[in-house]
C-alpha positions as CSV (number, residue, x, y, z in Angstrom):
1,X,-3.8,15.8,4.6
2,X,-7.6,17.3,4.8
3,X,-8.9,14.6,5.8
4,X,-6.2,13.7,8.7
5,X,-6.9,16.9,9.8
6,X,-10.8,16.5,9.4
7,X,-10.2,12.8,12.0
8,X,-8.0,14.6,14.1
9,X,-10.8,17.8,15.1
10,X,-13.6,15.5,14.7
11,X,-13.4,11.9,14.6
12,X,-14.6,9.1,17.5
13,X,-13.3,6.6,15.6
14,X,-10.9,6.7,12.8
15,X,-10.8,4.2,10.2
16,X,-9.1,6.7,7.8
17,X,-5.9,6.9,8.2
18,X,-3.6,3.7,7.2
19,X,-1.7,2.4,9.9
20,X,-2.0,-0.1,12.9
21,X,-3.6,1.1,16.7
22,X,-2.1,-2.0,17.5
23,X,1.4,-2.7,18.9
24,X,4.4,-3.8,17.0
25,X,5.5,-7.1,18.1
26,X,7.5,-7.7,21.5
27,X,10.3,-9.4,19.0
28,X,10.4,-6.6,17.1
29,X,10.7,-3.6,20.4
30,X,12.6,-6.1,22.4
31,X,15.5,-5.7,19.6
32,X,15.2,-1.9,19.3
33,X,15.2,-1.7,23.4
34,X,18.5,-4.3,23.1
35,X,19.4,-1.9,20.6
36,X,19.0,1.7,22.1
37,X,20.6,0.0,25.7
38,X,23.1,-2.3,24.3
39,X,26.9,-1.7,24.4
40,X,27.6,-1.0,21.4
41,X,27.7,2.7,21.0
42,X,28.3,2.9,17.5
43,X,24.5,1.5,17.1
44,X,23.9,5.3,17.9
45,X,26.3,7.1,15.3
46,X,26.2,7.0,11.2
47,X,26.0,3.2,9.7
48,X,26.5,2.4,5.9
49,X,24.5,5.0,4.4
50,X,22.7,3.1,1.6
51,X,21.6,0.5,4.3
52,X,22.9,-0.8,7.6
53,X,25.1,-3.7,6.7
54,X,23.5,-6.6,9.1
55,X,19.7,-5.4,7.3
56,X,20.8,-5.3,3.4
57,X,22.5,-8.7,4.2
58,X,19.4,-10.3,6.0
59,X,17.4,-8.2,3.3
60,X,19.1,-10.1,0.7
61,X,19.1,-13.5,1.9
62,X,15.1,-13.3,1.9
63,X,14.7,-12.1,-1.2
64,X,17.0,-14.5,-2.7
65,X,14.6,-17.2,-1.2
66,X,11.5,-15.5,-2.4
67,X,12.6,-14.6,-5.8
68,X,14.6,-17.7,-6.4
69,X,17.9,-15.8,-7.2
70,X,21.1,-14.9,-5.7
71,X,21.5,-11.4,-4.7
72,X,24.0,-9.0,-3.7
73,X,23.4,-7.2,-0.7
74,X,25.4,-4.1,-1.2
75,X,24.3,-3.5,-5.0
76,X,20.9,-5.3,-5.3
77,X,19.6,-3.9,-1.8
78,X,19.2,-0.6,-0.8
79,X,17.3,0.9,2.4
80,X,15.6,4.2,2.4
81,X,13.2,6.6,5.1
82,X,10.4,4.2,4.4
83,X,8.8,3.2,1.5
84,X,7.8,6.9,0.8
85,X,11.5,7.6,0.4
86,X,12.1,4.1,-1.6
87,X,8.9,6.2,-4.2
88,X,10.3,9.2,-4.2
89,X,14.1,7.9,-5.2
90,X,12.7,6.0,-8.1
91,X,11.1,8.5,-9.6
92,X,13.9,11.3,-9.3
93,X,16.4,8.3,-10.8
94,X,14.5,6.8,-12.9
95,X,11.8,9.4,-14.7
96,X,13.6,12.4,-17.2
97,X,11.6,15.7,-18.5
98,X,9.0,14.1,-21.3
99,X,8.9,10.1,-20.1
100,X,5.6,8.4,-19.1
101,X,4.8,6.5,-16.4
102,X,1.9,4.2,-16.8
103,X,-0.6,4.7,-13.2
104,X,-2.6,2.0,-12.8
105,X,-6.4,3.3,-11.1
106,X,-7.2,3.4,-8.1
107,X,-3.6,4.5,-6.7
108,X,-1.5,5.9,-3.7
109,X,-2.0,9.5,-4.1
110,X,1.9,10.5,-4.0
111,X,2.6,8.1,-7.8
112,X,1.1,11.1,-9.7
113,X,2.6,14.0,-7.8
114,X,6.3,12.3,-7.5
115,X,5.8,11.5,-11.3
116,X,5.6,15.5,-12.0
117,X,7.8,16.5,-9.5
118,X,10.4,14.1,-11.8
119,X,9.5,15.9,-14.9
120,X,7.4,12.6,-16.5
121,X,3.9,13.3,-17.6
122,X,1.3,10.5,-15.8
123,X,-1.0,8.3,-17.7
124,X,-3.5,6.7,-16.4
125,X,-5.7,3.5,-16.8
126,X,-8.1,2.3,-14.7
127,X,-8.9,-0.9,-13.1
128,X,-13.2,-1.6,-13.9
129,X,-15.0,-3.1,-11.5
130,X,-17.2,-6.1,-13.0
131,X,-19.6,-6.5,-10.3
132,X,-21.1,-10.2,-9.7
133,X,-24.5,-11.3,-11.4
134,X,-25.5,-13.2,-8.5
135,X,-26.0,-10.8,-6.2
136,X,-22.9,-11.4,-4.0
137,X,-20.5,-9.2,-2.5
138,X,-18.0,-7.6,-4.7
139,X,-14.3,-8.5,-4.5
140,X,-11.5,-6.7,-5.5
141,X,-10.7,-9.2,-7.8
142,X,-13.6,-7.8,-9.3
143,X,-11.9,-4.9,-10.6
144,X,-10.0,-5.2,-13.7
145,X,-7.4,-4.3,-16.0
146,X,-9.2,-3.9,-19.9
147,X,-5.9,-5.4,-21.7
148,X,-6.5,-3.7,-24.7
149,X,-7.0,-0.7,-22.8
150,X,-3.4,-1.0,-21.3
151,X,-1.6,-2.3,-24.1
152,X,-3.2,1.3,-25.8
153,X,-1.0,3.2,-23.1
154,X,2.5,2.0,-24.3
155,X,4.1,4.2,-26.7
156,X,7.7,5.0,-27.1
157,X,7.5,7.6,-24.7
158,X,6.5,5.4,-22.1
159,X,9.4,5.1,-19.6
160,X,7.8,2.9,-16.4
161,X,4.9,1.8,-14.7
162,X,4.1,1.8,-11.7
163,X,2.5,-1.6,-10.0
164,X,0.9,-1.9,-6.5
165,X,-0.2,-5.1,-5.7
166,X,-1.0,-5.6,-2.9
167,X,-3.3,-2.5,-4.2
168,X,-4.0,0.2,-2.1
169,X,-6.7,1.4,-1.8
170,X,-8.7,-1.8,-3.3
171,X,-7.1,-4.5,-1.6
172,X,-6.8,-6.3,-5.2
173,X,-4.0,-8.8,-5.5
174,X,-3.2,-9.3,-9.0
175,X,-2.7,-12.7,-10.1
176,X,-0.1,-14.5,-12.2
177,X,-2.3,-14.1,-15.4
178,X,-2.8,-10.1,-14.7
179,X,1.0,-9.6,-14.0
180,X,2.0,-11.5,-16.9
181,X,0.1,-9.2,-19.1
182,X,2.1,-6.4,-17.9
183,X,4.9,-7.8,-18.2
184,X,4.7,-9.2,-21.6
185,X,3.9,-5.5,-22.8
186,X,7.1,-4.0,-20.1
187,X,9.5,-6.4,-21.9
188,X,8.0,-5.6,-25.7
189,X,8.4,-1.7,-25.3
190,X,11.7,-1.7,-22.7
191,X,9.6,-0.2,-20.0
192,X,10.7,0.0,-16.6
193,X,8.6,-1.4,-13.6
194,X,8.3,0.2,-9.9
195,X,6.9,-2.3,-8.1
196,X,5.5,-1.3,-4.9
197,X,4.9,-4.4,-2.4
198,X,4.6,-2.9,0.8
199,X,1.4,-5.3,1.8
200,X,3.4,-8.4,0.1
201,X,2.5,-10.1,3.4
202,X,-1.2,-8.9,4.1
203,X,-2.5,-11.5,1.6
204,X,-6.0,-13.5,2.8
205,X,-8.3,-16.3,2.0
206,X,-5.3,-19.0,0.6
207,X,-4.4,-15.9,-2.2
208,X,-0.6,-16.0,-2.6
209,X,1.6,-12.3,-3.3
210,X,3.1,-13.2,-6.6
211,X,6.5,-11.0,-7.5
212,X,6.7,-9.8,-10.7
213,X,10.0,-9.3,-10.8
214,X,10.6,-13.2,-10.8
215,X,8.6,-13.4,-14.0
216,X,10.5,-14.2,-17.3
217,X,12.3,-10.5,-18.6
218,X,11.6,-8.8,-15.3
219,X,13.9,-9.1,-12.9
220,X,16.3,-6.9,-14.8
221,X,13.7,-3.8,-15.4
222,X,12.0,-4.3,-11.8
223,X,12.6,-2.3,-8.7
224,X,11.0,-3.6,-5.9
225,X,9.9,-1.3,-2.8
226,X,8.7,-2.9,0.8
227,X,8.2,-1.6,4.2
228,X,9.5,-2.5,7.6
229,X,6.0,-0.3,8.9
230,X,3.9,-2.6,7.1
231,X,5.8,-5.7,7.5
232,X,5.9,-5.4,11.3
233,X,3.1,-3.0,12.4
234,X,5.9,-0.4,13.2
235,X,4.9,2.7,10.6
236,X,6.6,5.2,12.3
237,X,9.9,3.6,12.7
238,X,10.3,4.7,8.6
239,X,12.4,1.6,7.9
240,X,11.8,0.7,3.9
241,X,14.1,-1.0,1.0
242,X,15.0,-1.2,-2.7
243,X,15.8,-4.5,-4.0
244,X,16.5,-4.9,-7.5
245,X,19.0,-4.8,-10.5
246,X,22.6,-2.9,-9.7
247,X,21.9,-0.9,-13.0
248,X,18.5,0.6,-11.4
249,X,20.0,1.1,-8.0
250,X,23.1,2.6,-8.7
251,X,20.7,5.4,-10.0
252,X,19.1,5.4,-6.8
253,X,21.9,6.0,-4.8
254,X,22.9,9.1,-6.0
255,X,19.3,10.6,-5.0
256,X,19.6,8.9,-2.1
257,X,22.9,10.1,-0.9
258,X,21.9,13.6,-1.8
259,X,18.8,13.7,0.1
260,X,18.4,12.1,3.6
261,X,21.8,10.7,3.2
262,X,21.2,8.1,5.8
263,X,18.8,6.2,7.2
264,X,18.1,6.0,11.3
265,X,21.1,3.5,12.7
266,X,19.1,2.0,15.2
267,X,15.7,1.4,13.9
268,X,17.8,-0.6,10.7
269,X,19.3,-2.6,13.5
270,X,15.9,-4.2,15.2
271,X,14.2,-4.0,11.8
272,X,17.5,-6.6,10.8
273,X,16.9,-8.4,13.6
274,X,13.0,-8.9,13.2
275,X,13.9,-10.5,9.8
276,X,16.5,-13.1,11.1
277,X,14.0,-14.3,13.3
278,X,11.4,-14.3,10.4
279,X,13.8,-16.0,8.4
280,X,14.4,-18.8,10.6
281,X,10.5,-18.8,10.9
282,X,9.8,-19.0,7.1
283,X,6.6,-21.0,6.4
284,X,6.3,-21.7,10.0
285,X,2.8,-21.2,11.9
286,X,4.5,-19.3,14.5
287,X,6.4,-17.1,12.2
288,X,4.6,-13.0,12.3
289,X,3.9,-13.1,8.4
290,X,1.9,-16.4,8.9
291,X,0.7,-15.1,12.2
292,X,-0.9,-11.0,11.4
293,X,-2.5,-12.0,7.8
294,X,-4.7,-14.6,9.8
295,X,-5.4,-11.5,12.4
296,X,-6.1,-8.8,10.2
297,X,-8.4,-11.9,8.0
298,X,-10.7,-12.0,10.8
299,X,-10.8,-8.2,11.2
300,X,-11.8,-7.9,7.6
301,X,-14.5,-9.8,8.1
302,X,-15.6,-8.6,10.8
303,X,-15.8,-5.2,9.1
304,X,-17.5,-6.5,6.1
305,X,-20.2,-7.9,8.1
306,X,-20.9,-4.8,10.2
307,X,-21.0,-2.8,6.7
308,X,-22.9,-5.1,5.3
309,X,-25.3,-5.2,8.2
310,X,-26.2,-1.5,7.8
311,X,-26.5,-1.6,4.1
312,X,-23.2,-0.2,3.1
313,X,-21.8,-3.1,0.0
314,X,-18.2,-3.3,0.6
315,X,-15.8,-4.8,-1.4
316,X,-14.0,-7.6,-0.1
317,X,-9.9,-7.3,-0.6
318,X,-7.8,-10.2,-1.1
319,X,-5.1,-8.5,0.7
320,X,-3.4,-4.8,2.3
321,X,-5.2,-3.5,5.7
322,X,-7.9,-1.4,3.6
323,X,-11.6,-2.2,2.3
324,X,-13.9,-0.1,-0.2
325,X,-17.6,0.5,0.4
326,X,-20.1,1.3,-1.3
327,X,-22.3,4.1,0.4
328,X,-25.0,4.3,-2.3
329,X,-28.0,3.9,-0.1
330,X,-26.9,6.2,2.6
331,X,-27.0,9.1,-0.1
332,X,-30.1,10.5,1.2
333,X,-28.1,11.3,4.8
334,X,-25.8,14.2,3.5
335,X,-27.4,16.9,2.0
336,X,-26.7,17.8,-1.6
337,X,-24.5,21.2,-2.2
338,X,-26.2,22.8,-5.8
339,X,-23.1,23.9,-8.4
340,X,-20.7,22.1,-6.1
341,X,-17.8,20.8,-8.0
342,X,-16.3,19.1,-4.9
343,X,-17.4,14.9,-5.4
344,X,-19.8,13.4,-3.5
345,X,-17.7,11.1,-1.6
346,X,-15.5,13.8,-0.2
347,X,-18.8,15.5,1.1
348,X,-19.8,12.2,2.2
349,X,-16.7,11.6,3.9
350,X,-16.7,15.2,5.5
351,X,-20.6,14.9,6.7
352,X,-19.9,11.5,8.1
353,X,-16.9,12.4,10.6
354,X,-18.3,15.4,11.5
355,X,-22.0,14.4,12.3
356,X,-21.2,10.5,13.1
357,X,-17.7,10.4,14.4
358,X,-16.3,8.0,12.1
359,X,-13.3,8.8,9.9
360,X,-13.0,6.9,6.3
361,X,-11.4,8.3,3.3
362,X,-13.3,9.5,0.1
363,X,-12.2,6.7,-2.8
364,X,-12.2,9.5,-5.5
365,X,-8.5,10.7,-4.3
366,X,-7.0,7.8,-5.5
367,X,-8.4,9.2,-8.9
368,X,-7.0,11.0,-11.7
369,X,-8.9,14.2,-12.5
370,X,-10.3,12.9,-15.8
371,X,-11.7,9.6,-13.5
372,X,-12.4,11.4,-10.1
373,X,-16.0,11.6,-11.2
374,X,-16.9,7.9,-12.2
375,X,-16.1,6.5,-8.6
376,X,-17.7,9.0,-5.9
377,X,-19.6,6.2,-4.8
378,X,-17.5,4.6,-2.5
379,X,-15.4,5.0,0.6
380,X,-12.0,3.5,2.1
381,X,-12.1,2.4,5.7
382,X,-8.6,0.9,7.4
383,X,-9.5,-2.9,9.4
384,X,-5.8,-2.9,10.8
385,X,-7.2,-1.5,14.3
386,X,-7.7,-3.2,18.1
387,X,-11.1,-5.0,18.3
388,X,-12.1,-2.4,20.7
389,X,-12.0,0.1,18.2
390,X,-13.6,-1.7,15.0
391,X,-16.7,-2.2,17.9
392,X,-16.6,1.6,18.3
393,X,-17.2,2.0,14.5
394,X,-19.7,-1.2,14.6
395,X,-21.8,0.9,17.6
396,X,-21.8,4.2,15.2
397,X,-23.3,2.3,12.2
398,X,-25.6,0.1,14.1
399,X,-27.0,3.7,15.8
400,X,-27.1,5.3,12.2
401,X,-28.8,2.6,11.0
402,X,-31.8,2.8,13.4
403,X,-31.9,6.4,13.1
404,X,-32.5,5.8,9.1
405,X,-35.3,2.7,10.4
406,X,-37.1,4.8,12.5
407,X,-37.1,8.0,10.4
């Protein structure tokens, strides 16, 4: 929130906050204009409340495809206010006064406050980066989970953890042998796994998004949450989904219906509509989830070049709309602040879209308190922007960096 508010007063450019400047597909706003102009009113009153009926059913059918089993769309599919809402259901359903919920670090900032807010007390374990001996870029494959490290955070008070992958803010897509791991220890101790796949499409360089919940054990202890905003460039259409076992969603409903009640009639309709096409599309080269990974691939790079050009080391991510830098050698730019408990990446942050006009995000509030401190190195810009503006930021580094040259 301080740091949308910092863009907002001060920024040129902003690479902070995590959503597209780019349009949502014509498919996609052609069905919500049929939609909102159509003749059938009753697209403008109440539909099923725990999902519009033509969306869980399309829902369903592509899940079934992707996880390899058949699913029932009224009990194994439920749509929420986003993926933010799908978050905030699982916890309030799922976590009781005492559990713990396993946080895997770096992580969305609202898993540890929605963990609380439930009553469960967070635990944390961090992902360590293992930087590359010869002398390439980091990855976020890079960063990794210590497995005896993990396996130490399972006790019999552990109720769920939480999985994000594609990670955000990293980027890291965990891979078959990581999310095995995880799940060998969720199925040994009954734990509970929230998975949250809202990038499960932004995936580059050949990597593939695996599920977890179609592991061996999982599907039955897995609750899956994705996001029409991030599937279709369309964020503030708040369009997100459960999909997962009846016995986990039943839970869900009732926090669901005694919340928001209901999700936005219309928006469920061209989001449906978006994913029959994309379902006759599957695997296709015109089909959008083949189509905005290659996009956003090239954007990536693009980015890593210019941040690499200027001397700040980014971290290349196998997937999401998001890249990590490391702004080590620009630490002689912002002034230091004696007996300042606030981390250097914050006042980095801060200095930078105040006296350069580009807006990033400090990595160190996707920390824990007890881990804030080990990772003030780096920032988080997004890449999912128009070309236009990713040149904007390009011109701002390239102009810092001759300003450092030639003092």
């Amino acid at each position: 929130v301080e740091f949308v508010k910092l863009a907002a007063t001060y920024s040129k450019v902003n690479l902070g906050q995590g959503f597209p400047d780019f349009p949502a597909p014509d498919f996609l706003t052609e069905a919500f204009t049929r939609a909102l102009g159509g003749g059938n009113h009753m697209l403008h009153q109440y539909t099923r409340a725990f999902g519009h009926p033509p969306l869980v059913k399309v829902l369903a059918q592509f899940f079934e495809k992707l996880l390899g089993r058949d699913l029932d769309p009224m009990t194994n599919v439920m749509v929420t206010v986003g993926a933010y809402h799908a978050l905030f259901c699982c916890f309030q359903a799922l976590v009781d006064e005492g559990d713990e919920v396993i946080i895997i670090e770096p992580f969305f900032d609202c898993y540890e406050s929605m963990v609380k807010m439930a009553g469960g007390t967070p635990v944390f374990v961090p992902l360590r980066p293992n930087p590359p001996k010869d002398g390439k870029l980091m990855t976020s494959a890079d960063w990794q989970l210590d497995p005896a490290e993990l396996a130490s955070k399972f006790s019999e008070r552990t109720k769920a953890i939480v999985l994000n992958s594609p990670n955000n803010p990293l980027g890291k897509v965990f891979s078959r042998g990581e999310l095995g791991l995880i799940a060998e220890l969720c199925v040994k101790h009954d734990v509970l796994c929230i998975s949250d796949e809202v990038y499960e499409w932004l995936v580059y360089d050949g990597k593939r998004h695996i599920r977890i919940a179609s592991l061996q054990g999982m599907w039955e202890r897995t609750v899956i949450i994705g996001s029409a905003g991030k599937t279709f460039s369309a964020t503030g259409w708040k369009v997100g989904w459960v999909v997962g076992p009846d016995r986990l969603l039943q839970h869900l409903r009732t926090v669901h219906q005694n919340s928001v009640y209901h999700c936005a009639t219309i928006a469920q309709e061209a989001v449906a509509q978006g994913f029959q096409r994309e379902l006759m599309l599957y695997g296709k080269p015109e089909s959008y989830f083949v189509q905005l990974p290659k996009e956003l691939q090239q954007k990536r790079d693009w980015l890593v070049q210019s941040l690499d050009g200027v001397g700040m080391k980014p971290i290349i991510p196998e997937g999401t709309y998001f890249l990590v830098a490391d702004i080590s050698q620009f630490k002689s730019d912002v002034p230091d602040v004696p007996n300042s408990d606030e981390p250097y990446d914050y006042r980095f942050a801060k200095w930078m879209v105040k006296n350069k006009g580009l807006a990033a995000i400090p990595l160190s509030a996707f920390y824990s308190k007890a881990h804030k401190n080990n990772y003030t190195n780096f920032i988080r810009f997004c890449f999912a922007k128009e070309e236009a503006t990713l040149k904007a930021a390009n011109d701002i580094l390239q102009k810092w960096k001759q300003e450092k040259t030639s003092s």
